[in-house]
PDB file of N, CA, C and O in Angstrom, chain B, residues numbered from 101:
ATOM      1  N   UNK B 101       1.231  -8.893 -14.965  1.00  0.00           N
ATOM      2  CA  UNK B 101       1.765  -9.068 -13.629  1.00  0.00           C
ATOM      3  C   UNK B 101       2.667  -7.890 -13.290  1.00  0.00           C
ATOM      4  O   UNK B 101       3.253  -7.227 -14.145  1.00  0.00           O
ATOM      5  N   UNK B 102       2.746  -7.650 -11.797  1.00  0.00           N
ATOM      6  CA  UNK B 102       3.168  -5.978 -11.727  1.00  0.00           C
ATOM      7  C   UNK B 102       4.650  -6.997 -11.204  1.00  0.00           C
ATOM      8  O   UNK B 102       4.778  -8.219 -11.124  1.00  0.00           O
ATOM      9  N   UNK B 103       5.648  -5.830 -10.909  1.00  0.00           N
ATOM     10  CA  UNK B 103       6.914  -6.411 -10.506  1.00  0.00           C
ATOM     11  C   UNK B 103       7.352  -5.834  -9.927  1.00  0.00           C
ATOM     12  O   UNK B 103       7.074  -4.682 -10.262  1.00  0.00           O
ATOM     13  N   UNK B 104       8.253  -5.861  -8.760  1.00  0.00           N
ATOM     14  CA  UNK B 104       8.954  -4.897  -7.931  1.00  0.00           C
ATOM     15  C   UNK B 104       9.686  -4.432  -9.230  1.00  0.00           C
ATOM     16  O   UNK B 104       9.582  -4.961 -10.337  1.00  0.00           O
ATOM     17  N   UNK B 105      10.500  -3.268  -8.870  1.00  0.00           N
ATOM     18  CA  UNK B 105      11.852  -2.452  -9.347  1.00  0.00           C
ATOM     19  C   UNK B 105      12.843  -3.489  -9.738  1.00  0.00           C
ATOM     20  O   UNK B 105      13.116  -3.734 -10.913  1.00  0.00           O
ATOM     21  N   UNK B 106      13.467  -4.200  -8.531  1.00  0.00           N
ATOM     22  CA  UNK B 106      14.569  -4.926  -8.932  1.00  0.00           C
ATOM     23  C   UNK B 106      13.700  -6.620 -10.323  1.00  0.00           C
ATOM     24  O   UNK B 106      14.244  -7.601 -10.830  1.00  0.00           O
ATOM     25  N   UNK B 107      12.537  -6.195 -10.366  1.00  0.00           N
ATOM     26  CA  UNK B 107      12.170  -7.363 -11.350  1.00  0.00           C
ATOM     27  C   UNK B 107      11.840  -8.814 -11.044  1.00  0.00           C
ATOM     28  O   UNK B 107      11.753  -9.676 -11.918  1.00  0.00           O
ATOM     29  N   UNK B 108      11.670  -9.017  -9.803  1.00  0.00           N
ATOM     30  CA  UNK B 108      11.324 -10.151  -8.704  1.00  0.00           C
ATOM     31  C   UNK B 108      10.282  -9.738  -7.695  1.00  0.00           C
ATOM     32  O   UNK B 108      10.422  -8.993  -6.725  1.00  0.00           O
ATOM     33  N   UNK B 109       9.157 -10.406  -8.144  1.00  0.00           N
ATOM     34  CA  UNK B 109       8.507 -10.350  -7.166  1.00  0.00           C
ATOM     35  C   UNK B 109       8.272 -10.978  -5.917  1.00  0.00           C
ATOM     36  O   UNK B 109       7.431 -10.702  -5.062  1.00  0.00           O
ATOM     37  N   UNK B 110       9.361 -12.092  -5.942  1.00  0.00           N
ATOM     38  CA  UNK B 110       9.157 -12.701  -5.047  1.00  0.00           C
ATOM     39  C   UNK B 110      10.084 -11.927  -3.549  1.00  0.00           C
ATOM     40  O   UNK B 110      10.023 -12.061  -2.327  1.00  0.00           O
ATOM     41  N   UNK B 111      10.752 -11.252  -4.344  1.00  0.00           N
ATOM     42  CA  UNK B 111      11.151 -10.223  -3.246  1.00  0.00           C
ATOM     43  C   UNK B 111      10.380  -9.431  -2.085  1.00  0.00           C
ATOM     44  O   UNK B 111      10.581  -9.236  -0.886  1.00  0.00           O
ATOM     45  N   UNK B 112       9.496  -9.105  -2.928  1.00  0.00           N
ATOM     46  CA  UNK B 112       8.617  -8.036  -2.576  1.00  0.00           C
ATOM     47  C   UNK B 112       7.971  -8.188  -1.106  1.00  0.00           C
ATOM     48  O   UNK B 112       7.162  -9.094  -0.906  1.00  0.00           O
ATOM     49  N   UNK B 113       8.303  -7.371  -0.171  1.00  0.00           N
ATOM     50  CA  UNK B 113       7.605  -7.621   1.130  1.00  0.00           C
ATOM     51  C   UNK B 113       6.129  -7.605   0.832  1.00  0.00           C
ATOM     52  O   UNK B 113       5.732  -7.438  -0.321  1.00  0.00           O
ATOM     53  N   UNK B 114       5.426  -7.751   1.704  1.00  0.00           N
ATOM     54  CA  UNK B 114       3.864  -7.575   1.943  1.00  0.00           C
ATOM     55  C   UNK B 114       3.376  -7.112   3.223  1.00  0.00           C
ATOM     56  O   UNK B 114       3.635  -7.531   4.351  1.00  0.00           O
ATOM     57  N   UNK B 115       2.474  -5.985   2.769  1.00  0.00           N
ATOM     58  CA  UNK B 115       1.661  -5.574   4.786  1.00  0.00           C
ATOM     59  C   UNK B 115       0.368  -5.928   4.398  1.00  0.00           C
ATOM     60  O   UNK B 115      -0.247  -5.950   3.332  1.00  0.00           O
ATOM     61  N   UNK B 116       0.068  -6.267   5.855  1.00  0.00           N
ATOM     62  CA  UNK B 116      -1.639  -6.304   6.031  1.00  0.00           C
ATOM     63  C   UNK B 116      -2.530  -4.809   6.034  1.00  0.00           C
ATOM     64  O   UNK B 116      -1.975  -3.836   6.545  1.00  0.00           O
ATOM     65  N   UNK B 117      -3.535  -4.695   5.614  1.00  0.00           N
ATOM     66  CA  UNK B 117      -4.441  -3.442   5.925  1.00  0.00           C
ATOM     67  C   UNK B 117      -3.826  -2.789   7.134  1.00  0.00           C
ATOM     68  O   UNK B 117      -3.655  -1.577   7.002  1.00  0.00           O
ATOM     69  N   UNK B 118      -3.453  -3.318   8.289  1.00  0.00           N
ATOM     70  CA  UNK B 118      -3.530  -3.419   9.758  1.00  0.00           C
ATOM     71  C   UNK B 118      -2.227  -2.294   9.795  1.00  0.00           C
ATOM     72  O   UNK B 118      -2.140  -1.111  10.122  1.00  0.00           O
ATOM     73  N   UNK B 119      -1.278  -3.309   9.288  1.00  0.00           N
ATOM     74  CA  UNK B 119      -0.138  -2.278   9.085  1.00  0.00           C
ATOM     75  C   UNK B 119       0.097  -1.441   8.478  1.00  0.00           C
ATOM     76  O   UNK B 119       0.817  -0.519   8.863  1.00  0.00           O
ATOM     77  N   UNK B 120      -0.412  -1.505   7.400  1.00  0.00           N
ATOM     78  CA  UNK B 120      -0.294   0.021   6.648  1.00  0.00           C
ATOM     79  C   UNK B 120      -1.239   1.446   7.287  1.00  0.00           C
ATOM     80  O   UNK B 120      -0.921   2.623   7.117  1.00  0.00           O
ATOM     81  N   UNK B 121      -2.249   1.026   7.917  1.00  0.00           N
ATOM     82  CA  UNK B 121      -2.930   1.688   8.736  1.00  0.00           C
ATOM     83  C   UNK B 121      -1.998   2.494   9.707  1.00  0.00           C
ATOM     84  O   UNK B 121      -1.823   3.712   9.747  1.00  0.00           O
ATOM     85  N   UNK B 122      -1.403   1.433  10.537  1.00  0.00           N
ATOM     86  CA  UNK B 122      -0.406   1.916  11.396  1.00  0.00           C
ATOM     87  C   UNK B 122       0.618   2.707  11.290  1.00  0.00           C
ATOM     88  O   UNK B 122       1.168   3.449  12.104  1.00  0.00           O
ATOM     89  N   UNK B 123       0.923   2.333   9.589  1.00  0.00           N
ATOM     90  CA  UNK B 123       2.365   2.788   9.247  1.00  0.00           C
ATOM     91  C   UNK B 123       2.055   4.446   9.153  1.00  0.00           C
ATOM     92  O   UNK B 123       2.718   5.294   9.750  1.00  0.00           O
ATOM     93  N   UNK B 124       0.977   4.702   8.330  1.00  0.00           N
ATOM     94  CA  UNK B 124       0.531   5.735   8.144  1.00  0.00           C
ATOM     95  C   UNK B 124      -0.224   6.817   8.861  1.00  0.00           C
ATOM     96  O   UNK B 124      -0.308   8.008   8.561  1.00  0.00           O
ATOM     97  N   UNK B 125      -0.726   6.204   9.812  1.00  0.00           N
ATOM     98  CA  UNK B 125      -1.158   6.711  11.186  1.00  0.00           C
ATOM     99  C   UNK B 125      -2.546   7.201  10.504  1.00  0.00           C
ATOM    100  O   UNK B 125      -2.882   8.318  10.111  1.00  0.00           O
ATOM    101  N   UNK B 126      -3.237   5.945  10.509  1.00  0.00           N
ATOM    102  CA  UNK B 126      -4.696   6.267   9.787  1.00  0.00           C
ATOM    103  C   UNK B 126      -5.744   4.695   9.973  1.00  0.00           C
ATOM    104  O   UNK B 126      -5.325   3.547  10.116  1.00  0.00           O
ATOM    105  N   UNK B 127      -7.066   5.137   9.910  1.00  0.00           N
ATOM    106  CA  UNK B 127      -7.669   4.274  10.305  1.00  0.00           C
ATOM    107  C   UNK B 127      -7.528   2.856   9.282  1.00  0.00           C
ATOM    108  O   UNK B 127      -7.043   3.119   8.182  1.00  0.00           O
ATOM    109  N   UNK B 128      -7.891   1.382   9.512  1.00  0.00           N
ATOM    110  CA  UNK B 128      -7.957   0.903   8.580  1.00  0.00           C
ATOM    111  C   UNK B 128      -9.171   1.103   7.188  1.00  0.00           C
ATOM    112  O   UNK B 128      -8.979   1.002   5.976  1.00  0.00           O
ATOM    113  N   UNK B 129     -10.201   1.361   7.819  1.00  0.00           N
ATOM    114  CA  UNK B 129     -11.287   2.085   6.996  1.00  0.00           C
ATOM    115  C   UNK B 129     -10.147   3.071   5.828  1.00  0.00           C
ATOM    116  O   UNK B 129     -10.081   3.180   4.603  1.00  0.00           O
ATOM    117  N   UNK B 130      -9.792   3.337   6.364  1.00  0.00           N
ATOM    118  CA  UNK B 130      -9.063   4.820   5.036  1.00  0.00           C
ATOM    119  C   UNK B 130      -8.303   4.183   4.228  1.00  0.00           C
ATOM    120  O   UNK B 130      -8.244   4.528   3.048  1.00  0.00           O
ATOM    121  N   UNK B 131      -7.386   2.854   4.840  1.00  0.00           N
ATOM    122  CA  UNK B 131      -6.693   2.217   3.920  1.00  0.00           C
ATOM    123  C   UNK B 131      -7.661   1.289   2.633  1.00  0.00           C
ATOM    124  O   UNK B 131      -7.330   1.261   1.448  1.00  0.00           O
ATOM    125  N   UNK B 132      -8.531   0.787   3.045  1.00  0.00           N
ATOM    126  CA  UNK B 132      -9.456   0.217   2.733  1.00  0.00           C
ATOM    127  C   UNK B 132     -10.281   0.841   1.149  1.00  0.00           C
ATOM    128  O   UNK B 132     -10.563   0.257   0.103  1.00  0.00           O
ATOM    129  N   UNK B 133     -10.488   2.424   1.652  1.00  0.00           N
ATOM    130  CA  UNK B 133     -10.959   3.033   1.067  1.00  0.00           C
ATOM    131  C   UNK B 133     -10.191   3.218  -0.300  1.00  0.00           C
ATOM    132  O   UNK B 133     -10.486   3.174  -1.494  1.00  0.00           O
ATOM    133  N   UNK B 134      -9.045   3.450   0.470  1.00  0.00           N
ATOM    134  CA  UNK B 134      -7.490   4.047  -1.079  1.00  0.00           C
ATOM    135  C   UNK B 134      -7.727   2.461  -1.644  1.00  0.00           C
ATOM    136  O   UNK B 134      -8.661   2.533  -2.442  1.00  0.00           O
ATOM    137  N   UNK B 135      -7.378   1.437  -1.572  1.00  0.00           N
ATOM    138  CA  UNK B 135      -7.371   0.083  -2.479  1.00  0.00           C
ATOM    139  C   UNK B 135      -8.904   0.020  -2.802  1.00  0.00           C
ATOM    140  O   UNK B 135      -8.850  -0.769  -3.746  1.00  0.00           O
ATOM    141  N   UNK B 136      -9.689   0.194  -2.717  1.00  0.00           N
ATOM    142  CA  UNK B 136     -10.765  -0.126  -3.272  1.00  0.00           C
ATOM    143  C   UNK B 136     -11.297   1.370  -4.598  1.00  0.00           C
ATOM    144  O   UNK B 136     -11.883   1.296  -5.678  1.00  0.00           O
ATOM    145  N   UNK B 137     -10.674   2.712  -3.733  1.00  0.00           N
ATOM    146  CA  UNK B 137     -10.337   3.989  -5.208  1.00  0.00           C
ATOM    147  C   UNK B 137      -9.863   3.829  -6.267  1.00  0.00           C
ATOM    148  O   UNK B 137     -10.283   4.379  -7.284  1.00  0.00           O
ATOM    149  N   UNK B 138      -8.564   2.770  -6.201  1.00  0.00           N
ATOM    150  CA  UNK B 138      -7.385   2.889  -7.027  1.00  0.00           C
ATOM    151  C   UNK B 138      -5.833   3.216  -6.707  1.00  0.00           C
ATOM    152  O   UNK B 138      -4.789   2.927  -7.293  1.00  0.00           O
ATOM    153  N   UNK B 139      -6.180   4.079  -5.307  1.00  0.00           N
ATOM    154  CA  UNK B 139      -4.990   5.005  -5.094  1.00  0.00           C
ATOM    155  C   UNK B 139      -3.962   4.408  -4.600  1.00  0.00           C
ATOM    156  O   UNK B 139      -2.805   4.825  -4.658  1.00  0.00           O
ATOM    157  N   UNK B 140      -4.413   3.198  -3.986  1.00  0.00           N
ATOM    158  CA  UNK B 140      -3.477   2.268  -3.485  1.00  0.00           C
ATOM    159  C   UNK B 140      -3.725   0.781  -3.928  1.00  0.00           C
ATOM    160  O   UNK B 140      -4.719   0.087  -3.714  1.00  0.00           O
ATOM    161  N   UNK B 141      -2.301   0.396  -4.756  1.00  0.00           N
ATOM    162  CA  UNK B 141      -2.221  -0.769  -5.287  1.00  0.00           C
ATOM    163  C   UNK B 141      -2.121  -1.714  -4.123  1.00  0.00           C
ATOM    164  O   UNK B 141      -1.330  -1.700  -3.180  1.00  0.00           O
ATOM    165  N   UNK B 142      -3.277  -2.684  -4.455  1.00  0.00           N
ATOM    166  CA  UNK B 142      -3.120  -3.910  -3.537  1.00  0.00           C
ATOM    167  C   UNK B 142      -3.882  -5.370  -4.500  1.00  0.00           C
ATOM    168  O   UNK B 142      -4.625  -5.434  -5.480  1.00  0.00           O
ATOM    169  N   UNK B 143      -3.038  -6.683  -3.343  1.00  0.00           N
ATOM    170  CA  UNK B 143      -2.882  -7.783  -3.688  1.00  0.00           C
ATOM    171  C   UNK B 143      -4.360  -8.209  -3.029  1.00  0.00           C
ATOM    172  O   UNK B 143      -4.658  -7.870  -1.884  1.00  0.00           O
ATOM    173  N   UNK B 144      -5.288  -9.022  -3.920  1.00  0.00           N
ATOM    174  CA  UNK B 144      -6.596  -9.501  -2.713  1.00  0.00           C
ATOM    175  C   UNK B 144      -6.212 -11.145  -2.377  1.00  0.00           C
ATOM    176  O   UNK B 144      -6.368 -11.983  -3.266  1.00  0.00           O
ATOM    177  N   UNK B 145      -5.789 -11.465  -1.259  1.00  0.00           N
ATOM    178  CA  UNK B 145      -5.609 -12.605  -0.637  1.00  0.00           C
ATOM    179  C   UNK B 145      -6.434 -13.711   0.105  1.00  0.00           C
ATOM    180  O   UNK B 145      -6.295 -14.009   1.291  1.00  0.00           O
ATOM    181  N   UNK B 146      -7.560 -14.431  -1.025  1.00  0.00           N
ATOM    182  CA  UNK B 146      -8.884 -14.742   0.115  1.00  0.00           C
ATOM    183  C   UNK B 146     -10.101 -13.305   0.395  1.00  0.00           C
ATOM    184  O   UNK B 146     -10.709 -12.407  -0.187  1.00  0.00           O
ATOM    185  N   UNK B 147      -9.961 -13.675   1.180  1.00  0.00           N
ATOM    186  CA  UNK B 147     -11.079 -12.059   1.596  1.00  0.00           C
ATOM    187  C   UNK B 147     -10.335 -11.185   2.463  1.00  0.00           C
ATOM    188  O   UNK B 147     -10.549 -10.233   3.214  1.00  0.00           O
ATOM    189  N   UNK B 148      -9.859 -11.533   2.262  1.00  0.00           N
ATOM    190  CA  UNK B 148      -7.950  -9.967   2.831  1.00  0.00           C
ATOM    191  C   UNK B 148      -6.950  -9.163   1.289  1.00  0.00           C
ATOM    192  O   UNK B 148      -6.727  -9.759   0.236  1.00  0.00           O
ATOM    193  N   UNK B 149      -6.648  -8.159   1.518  1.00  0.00           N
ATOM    194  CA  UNK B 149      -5.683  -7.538   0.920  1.00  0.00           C
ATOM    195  C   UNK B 149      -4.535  -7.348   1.617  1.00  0.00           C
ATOM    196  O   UNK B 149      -4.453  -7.221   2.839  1.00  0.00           O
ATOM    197  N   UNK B 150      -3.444  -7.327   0.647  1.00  0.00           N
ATOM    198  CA  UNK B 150      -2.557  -6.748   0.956  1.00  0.00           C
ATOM    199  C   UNK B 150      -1.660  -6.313   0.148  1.00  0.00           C
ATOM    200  O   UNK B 150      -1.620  -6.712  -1.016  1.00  0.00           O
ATOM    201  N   UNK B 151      -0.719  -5.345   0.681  1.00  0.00           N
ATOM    202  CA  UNK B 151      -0.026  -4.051   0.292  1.00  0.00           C
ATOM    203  C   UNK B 151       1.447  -3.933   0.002  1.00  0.00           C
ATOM    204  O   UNK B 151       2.209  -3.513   0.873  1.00  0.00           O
ATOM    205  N   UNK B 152       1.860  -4.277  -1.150  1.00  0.00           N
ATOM    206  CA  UNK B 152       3.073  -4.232  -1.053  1.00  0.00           C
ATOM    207  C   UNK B 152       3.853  -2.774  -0.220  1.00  0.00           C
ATOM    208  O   UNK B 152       3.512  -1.628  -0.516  1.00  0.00           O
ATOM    209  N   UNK B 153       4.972  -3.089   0.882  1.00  0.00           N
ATOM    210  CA  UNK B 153       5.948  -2.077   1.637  1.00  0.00           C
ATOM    211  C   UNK B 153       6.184  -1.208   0.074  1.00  0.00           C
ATOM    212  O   UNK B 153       6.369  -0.018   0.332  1.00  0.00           O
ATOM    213  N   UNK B 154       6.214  -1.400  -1.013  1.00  0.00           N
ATOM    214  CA  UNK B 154       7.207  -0.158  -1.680  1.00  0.00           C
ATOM    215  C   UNK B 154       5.945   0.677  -2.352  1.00  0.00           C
ATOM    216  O   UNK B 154       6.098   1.811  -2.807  1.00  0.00           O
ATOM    217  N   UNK B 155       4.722   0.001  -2.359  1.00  0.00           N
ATOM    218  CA  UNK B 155       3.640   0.463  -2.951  1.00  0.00           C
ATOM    219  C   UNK B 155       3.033   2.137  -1.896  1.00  0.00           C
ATOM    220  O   UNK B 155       2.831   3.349  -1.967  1.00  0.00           O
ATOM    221  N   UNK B 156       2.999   0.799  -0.915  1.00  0.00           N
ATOM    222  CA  UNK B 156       2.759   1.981   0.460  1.00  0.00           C
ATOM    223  C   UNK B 156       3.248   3.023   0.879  1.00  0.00           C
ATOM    224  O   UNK B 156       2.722   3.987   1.434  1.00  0.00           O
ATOM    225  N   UNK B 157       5.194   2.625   0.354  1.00  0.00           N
ATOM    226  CA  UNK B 157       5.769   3.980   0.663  1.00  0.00           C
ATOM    227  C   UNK B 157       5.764   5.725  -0.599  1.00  0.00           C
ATOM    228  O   UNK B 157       5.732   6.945  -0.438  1.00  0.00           O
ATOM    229  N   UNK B 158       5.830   4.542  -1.987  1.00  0.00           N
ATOM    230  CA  UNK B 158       5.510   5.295  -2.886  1.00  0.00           C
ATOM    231  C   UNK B 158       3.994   6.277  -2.800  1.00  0.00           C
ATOM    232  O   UNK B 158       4.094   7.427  -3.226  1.00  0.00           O
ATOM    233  N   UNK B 159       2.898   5.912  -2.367  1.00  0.00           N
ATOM    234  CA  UNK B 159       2.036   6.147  -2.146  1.00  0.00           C
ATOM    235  C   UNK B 159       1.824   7.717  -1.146  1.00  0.00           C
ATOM    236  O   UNK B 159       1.166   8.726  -1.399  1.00  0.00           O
ATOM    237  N   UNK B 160       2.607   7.396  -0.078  1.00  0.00           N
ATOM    238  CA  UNK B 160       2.969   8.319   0.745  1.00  0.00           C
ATOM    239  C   UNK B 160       3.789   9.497  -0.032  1.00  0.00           C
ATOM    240  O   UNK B 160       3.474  10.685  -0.103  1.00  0.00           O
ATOM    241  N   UNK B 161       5.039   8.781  -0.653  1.00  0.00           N
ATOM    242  CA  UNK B 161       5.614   9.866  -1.042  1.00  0.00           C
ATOM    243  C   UNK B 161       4.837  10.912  -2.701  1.00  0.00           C
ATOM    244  O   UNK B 161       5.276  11.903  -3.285  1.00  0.00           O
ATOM    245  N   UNK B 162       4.122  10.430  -2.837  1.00  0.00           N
ATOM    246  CA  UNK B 162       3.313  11.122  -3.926  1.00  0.00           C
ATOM    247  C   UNK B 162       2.191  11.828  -3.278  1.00  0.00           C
ATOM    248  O   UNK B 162       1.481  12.532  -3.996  1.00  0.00           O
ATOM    249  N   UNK B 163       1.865  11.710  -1.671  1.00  0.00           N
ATOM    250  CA  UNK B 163       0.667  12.543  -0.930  1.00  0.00           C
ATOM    251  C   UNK B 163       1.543  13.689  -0.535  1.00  0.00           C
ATOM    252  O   UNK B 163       0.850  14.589  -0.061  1.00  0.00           O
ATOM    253  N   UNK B 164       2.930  14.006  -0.561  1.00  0.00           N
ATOM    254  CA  UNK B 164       3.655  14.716   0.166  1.00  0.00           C
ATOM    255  C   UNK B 164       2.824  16.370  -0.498  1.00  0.00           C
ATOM    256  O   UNK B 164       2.250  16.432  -1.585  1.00  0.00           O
ATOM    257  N   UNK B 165       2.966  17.492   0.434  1.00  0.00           N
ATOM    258  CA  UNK B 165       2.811  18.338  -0.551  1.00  0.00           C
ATOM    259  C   UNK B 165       3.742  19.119   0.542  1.00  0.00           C
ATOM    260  O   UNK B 165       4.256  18.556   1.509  1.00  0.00           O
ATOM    261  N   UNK B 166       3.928  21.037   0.115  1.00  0.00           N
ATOM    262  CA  UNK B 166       4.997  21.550   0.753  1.00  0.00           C
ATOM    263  C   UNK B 166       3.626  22.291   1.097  1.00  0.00           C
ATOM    264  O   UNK B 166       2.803  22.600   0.236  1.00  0.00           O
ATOM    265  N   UNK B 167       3.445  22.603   2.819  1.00  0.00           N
ATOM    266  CA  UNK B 167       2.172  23.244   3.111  1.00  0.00           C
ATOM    267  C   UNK B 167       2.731  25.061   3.096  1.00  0.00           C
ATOM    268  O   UNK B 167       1.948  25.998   3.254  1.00  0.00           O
ATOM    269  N   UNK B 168       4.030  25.189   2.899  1.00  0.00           N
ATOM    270  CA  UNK B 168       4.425  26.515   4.149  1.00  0.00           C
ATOM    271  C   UNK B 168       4.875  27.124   2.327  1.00  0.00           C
ATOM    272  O   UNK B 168       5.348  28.246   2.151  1.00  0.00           O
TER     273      UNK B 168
END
């Protein structure tokens, strides 16, 4: 079982595909794509996923690169 940081998962927010899409400014298809790669850890809920907020942000911050 994975665990937030602070060691509670019941803490742990949750987004839909929908939102993380949004958050990231990307189609849901792309989100879709990263949880079904690997690249993005997700929860399968029924025939929905979803994304833990710290997963999503970590995620982002490991795509960062310095372009200049």
């Amino acid at each position: 079982m994975v665990t937030s940081s602070s060691g509670d998962i019941s803490e742990a927010k949750f987004l839909t595909v929908a939102e993380v899409a949004a958050m990231m400014r990307v189609s849901k298809m792309t989100v879709y794509r990263l949880v079904h790669n690997g690249e993005l850890a997700a929860v399968r809920v029924g025939r929905s996923f979803r994304v833990r907020e710290e997963d999503a942000n970590e995620y982002i911050r490991r795509s960062f690169y310095d372009a200049g």
